[in-house]
C-alpha positions in Angstrom: 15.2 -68.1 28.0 12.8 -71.0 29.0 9.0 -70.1 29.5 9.3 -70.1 33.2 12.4 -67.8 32.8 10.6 -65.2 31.1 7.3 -65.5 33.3 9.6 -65.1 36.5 11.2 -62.2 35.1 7.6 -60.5 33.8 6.6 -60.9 37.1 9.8 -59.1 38.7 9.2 -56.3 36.4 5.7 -56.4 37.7 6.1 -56.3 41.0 8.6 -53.7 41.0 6.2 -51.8 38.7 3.4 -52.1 41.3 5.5 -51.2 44.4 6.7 -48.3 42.8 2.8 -47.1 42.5 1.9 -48.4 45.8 4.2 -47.9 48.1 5.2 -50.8 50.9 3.1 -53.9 51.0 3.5 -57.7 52.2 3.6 -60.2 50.4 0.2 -61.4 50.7 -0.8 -57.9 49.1 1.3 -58.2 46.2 0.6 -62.0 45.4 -3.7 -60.9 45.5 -3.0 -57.7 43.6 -0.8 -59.7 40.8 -3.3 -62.7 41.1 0.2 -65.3 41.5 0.6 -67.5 44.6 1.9 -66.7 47.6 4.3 -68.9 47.1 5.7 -67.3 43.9 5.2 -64.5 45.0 7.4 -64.7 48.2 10.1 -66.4 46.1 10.5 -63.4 43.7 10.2 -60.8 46.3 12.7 -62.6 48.8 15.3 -62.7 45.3 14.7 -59.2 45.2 15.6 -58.2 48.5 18.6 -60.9 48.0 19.9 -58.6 44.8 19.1 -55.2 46.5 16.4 -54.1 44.3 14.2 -54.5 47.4 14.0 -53.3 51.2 12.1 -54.9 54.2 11.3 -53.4 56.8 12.9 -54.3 60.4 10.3 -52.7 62.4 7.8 -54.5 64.3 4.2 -54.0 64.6 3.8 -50.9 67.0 7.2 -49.3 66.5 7.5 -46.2 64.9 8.2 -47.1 60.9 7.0 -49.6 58.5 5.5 -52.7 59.9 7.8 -55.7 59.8 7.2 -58.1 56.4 6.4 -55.2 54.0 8.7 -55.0 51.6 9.4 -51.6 49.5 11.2 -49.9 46.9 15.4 -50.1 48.1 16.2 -46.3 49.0 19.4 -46.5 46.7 18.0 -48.0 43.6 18.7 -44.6 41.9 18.6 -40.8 41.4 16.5 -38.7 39.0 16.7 -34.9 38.1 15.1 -32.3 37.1 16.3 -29.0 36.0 14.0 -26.1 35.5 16.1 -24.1 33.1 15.1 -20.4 32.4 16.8 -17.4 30.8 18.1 -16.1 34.2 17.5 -19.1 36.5 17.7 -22.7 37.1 16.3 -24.3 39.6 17.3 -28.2 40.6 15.8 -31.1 42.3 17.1 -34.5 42.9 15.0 -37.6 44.0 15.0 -41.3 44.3 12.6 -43.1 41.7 9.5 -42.3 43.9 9.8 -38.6 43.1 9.6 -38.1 46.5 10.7 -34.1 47.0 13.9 -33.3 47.9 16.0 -30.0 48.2 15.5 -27.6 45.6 18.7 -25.7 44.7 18.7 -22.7 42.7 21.1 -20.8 40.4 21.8 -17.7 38.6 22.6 -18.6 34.6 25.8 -17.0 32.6 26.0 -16.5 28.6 27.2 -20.2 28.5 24.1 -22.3 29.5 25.0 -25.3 27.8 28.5 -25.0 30.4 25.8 -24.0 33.2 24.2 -27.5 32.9 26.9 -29.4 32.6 28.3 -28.4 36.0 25.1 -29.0 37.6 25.1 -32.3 35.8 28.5 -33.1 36.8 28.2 -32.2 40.5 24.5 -33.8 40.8 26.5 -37.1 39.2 29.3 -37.5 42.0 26.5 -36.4 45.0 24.0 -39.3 43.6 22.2 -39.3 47.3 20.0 -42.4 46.1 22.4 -44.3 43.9 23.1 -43.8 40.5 21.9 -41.3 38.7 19.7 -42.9 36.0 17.5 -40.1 34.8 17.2 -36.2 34.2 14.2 -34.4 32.4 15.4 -30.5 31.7 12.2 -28.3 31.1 13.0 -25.1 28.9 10.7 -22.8 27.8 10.6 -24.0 23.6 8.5 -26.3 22.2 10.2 -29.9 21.2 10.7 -30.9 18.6 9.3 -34.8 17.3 13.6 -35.4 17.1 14.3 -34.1 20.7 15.4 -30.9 19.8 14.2 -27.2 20.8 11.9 -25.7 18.7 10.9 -22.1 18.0 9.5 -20.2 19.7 12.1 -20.6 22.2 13.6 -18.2 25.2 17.1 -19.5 25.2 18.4 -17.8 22.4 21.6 -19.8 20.7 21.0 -22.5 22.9 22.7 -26.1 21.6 21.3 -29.3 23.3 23.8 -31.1 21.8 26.9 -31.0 24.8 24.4 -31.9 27.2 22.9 -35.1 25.1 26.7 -36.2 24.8 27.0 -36.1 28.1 24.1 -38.1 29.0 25.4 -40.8 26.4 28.8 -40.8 27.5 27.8 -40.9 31.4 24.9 -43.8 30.7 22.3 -41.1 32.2 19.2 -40.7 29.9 19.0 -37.3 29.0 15.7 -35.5 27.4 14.4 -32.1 27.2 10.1 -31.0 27.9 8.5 -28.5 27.5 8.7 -26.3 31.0 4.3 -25.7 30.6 3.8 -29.5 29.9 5.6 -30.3 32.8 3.7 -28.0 34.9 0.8 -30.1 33.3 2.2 -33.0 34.3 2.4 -31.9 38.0 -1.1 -31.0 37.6 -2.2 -34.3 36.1 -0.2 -36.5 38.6 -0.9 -35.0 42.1 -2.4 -31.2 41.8 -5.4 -29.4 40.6 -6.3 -31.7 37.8 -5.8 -35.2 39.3 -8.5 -37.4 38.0 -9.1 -35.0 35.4 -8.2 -36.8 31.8 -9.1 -33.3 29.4 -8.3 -29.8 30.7 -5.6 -27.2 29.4 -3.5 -25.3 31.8 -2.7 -21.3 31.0 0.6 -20.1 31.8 0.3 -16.2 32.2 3.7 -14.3 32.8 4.5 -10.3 32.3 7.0 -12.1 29.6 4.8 -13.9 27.5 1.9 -16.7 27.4 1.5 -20.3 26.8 -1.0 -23.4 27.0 -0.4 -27.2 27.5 -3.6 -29.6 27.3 -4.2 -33.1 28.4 -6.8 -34.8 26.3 -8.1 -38.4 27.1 -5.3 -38.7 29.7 -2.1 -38.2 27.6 0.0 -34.8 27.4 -1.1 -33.2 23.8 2.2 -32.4 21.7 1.0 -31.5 18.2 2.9 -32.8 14.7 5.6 -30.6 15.8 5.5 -30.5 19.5 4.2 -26.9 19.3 0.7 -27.9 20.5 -0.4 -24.8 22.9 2.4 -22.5 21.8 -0.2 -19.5 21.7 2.9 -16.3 21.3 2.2 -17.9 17.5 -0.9 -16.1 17.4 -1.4 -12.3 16.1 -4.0 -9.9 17.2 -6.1 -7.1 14.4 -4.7 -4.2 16.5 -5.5 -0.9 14.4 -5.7 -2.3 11.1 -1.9 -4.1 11.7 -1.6 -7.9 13.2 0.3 -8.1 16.5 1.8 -11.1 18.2 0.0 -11.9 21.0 2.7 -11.4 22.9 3.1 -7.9 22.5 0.0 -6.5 23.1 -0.4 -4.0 26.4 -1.5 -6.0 28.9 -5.2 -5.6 28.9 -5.6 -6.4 25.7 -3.4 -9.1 25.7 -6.0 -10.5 28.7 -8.9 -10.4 26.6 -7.2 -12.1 23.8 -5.7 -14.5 25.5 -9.3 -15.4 27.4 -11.0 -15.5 24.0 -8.4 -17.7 23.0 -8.9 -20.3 25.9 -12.6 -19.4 25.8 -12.3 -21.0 22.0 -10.7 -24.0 23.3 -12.3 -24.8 26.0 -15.8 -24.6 24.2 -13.8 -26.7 21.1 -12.5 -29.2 22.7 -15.3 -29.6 25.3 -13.3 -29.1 28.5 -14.6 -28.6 31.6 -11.5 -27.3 33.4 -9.0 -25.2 32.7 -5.8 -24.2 35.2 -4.3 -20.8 35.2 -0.8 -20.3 36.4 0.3 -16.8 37.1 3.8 -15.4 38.0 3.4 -13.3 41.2 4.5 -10.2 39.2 1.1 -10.6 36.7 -1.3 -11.8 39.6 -2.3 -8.0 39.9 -2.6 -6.9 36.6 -4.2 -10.0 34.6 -7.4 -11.5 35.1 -7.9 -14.0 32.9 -9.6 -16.3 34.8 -12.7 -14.6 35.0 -13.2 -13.0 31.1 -12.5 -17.2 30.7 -15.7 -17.7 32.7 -17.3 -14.9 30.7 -17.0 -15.8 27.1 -17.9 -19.7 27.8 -21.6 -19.4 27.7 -21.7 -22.6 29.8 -20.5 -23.7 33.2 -16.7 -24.4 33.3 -14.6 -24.7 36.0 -11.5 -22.0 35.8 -9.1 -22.0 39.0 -5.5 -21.6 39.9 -2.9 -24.1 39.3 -1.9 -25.6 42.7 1.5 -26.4 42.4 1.9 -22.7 40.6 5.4 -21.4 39.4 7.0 -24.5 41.1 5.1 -26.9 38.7 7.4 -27.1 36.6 10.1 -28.7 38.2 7.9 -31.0 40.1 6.5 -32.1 36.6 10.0 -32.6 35.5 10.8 -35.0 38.8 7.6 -37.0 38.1 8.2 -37.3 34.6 12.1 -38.0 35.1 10.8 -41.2 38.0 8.7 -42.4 35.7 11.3 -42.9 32.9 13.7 -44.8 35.3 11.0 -46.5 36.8 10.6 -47.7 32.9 13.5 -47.9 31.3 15.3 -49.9 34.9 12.0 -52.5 35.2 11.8 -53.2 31.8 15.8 -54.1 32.0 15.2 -55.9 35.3 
């Protein structure tokens, strides 16, 4: 490629980037925001309308719409998906790159999740509602592993990535697996409770167990072995004999899991932490406020705001930003 090949196709890549982020603009927008001339600028954008990466708007000034001459993201560029998978459940969303929310379906799981996913996977593939689909993030509740894989401890018992991965390689649909509390994180960090917020930790309380994710200087903390916030490691001095902190009675498992936090927050110097709660421990656990007791400081302890449902909107706005990626990059 000559050097005004490759500056034309940066600037493709960049435009599409900033769009994505954005949302419509014209082109006098996009040439002062990239600092290139209009002229450039309307060249590029009018080959990207020409190739279909691109939509303008028809509408005219007044008209219910987009004003005519701003240019956005073309609807059918592609389809992400996100798949909350659970023990019992999985919940499904599909999107166009913007992660804007769609549907969410929901299912009941056999003894044969791996076969559970592929169906979804194979009936999400042929619906496509935005193009192809490109992208799917699948949050479980296991740590991952530095190599993609689940970790321990994990909740789907005998469950083998493996099928689904193959798949994904034989379909040319990028594939990964998260965390489900890091994604619930993520929804937090992008567009909830902690937006702006570059350090906090977020508390996943359920009757079933506990776990943590944190955010620290603005990227999603994994650990050497992706078990960063996996807190059911822990064991409690219960009469003499250490107990996971898992099964402790539920009081005491809410004063050790706020001393816990307590720790952390006061460690790490945080000045927010998120608690999500299942509405089946919202009664019984209080976390929040033994949190607010043992930090002998001010700190700011409130509810998630996407809640239970974090999860999966984590895994749409993580699986957008991967296609955005891995498709601009390409371009």
């Amino acid at each position: 490629m000559t050097v005004v090949h490759n500056l034309r196709h940066h600037n493709r890549s960049r435009i599409l980037e900033w769009l994505a982020k954005n949302g419509s603009a014209s082109r006098p927008e996009i040439a002062a925001a990239m600092n290139v001339s209009k002229v450039t600028i309307t060249s590029i954008v009018n080959d990207l309308i020409a190739d279909q990466w691109l939509l303008e708007s028809a509408k005219t000034e007044g008209a219910t719409g987009r004003p005519a001459g701003l240019v956005h993201l073309h609807p059918a560029l592609g389809t992400v998906l996100a798949i909350d998978l659970q023990p019992t459940s999985i919940h499904v969303q599909s999107s166009n790159l913007l992660a804007e929310t769609g549907t969410t379906k929901q299912y009941k799981t056999t003894k044969k999740l791996e076969q559970d996913v592929l169906k979804i996977l194979q009936a999400e593939q042929k619906l496509a509602s935005y193009g192809t689909l490109r992208e799917v993030v699948v949050a479980v509740p296991a740590p991952i592993q530095p190599d993609g894989n689940l970790g321990q401890p994990s909740r789907l018992h005998h469950f083998d990535t493996q099928p689904i991965l193959e798949w994904g390689s034989a379909n040319k649909v990028a594939v990964s697996f998260e965390n489900d509390v890091k994604l619930a994180a993520v929804a937090e960090f992008s567009e909830g409770a902690a937006i702006y917020q570059n350090d906090f930790a977020l508390l996943s309380e359920r009757e079933d167990g506990v776990a943590l994710a944190l955010y620290l200087g603005g990227t999603l903390y994994r650990g050497q072995t992706g078990r960063a916030g996996e807190i059911a490691l822990l064991g409690w001095k219960q009469q003499k004999q250490i107990v996971p902190l898992e099964q402790l009675a539920l009081a005491t498992r809410e004063l050790a899991v706020a001393q816990v936090c307590a720790a952390l927050a006061v460690t790490l110097d945080l000045s927010l932490f998120l608690i999500q709660q299942s509405d089946s421990t919202v009664a019984t656990l209080d976390v929040a406020n033994h949190i607010r007791e043992f930090v002998l400081r001010p700190i700011d302890v409130r509810s998630s705001q996407f809640g239970e449902t974090g999860t999966l909107r984590g895994a749409l706005i993580q699986a957008a930003k991967l296609a955005q990626h891995r498709l601009f990059s390409q371009e």
